[in-house]
C-alpha positions in Angstrom: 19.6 22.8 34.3 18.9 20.6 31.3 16.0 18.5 30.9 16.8 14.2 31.2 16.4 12.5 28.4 15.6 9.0 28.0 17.9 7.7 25.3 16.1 4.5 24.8 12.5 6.5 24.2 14.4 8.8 22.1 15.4 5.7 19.7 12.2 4.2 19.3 10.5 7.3 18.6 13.5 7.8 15.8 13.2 3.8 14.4 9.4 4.0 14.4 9.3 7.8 12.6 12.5 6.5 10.3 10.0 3.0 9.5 6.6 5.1 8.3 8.7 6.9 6.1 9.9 4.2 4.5 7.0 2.3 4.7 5.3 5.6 3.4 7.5 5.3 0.3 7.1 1.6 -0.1 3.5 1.9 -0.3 3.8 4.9 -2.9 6.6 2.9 -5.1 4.4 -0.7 -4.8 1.1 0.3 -4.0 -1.7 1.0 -6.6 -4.3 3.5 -6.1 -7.7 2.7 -5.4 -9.1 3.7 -8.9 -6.5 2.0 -10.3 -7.2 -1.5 -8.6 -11.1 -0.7 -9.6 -10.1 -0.5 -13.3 -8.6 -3.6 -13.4 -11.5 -5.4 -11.2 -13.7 -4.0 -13.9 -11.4 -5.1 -16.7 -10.8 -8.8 -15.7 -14.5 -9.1 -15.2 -15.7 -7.6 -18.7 -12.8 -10.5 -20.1 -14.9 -13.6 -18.2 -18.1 -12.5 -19.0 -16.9 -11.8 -23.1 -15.5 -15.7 -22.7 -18.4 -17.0 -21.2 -20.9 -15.6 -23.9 -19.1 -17.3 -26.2 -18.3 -20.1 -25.1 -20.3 -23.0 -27.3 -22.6 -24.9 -24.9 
């Protein structure tokens, strides 16, 4: 005899796997690594702190 199945479990299980994987891929596609926001921190703060010193008081 075969096992019941509840079709509406069966579903959400399949929407939720189907929307980390895309979600998975969004964040790959859009997302920016950690080093990578880092750099850009350090950048952007380097820039300030060159205008500041010469800024003419």
């Amino acid at each position: 005899m075969a096992d019941v199945v509840n079709l509406n479990q069966y579903r959400k299980r399949r929407r939720r796997r189907d929307g980390d994987q895309a979600a998975a891929a969004n964040r790959v596609r859009h997302g920016r690594s950690k080093a990578e926001r880092e750099r850009l921190r350090r950048e952007n703060d380097k820039a300030a702190k060159d205008l500041d010193n010469k800024r003419l008081d």
